[in-house]
N, C-alpha and C positions, 0 to 999 in steps of 0.2 A: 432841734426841730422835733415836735412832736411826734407821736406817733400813728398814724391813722387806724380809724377804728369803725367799725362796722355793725348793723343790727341787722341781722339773718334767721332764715328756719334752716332748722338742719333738717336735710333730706336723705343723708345716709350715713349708715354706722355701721359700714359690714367691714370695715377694715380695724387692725386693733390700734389703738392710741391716736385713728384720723377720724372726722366728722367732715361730710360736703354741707356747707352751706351755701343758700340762693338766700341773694338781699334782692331788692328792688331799687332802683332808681326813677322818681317821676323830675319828666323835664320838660321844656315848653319846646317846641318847634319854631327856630326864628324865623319863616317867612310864614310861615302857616298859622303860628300859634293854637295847634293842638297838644293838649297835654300826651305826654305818650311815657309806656313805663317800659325802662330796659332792667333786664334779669343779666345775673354773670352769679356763677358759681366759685367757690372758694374750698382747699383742702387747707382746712385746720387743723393743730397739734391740740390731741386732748388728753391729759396725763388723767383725768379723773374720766371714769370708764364710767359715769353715770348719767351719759345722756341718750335719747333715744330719738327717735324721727318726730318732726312736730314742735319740738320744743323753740322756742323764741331765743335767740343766745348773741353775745357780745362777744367779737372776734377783734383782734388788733394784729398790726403788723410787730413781725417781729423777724431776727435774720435768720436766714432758710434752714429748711430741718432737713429737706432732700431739694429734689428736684422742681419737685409742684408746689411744692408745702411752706408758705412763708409766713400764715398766720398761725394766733395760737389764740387758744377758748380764754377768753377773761371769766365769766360767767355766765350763767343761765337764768335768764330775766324772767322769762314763764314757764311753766311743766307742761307738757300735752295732756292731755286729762281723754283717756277712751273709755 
């Protein structure tokens, strides 16, 4: 079985080798059919200490590092630019 994989911003870097990223999910509503978007956040394992808030990045599962933590950074698809 593959492994699932996800497109996120990372929203936080204050801890050392984790990154929080928020993906989005858009889904339709089956009686209503409103589009509507669910957020969930994810702690990721990040061995390269070079990413920062903003940046667009690619997460995948992988088996748990601790407790919370069961994804890890594949790569960083965009740079934040400030």
């Amino acid at each position: 079985m593959s492994k699932k994989k996800r497109i996120g911003i990372v929203i936080s870097v204050k801890s050392q080798k984790t990154i929080n990223v928020q993906t989005q999910i858009k889904y339709q509503h089956p009686k209503y059919l409103k589009t509507l978007i669910k957020t969930k956040n994810y702690m990721a394992h990040n061995t390269d200490v070079n990413c920062q808030c903003g940046d667009i990045v690619l997460i995948e599962e992988c088996p748990p590092k601790s407790k919370r933590k069961a994804w890890e950074l594949k790569k960083i698809l965009k740079k934040y630019n400030n």
